[in-house]
C-alpha positions in Angstrom: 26.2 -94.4 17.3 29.5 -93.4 19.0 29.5 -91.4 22.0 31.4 -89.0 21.1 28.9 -88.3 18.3 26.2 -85.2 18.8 22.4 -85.3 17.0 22.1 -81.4 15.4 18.6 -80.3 16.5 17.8 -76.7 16.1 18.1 -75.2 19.1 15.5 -74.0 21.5 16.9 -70.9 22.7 17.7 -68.3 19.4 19.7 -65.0 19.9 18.3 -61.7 18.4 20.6 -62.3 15.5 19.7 -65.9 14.8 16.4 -65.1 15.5 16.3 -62.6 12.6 18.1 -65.1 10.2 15.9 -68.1 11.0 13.0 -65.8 10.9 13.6 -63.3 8.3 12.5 -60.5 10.1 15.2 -57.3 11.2 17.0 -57.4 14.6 15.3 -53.8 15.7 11.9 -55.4 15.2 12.3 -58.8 17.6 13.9 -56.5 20.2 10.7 -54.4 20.2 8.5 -57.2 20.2 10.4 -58.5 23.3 10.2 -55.5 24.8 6.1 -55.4 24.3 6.4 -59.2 25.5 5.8 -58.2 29.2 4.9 -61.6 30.5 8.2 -63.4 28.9 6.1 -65.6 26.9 8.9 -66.0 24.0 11.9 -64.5 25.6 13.9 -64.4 28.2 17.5 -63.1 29.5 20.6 -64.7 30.0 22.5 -62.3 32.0 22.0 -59.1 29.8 21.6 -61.5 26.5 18.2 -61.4 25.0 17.4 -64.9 24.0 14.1 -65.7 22.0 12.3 -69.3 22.4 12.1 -70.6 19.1 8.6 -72.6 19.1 7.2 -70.0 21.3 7.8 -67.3 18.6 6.7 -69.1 16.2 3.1 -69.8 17.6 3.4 -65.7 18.1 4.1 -65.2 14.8 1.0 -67.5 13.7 -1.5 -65.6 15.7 0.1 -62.2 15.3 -1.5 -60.4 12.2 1.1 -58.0 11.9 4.7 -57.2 13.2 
């Protein structure tokens, strides 16, 4: 393996917007979530960027019965 070359992982951090791709659920309804979320469990802020922790959302998701 060269160097130079990268492994693609999915990343741990998710934006709202890649967030709502990746899980197929609408950009309005992660920011609400997030902003029920008051003990950071599956979020957290890069400067004024909402960010959403992938594998932390999804156990979220699992439990959650509805969204």
């Amino acid at each position: 393996m060269n160097e130079n070359e990268k492994i693609v992982t999915v990343p741990y951090l998710l934006t709202v917007k890649q967030a709502s791709d990746y899980f197929n659920i609408g950009a309005r309804v992660i920011r609400a979530l997030a902003d029920a979320d008051v003990d950071y469990s599956f979020h957290v802020y890069n400067g004024n960027r909402l960010m959403i922790k992938r594998e932390a959302f999804e156990n979220f998701l699992k439990t959650a019965q509805t969204v």
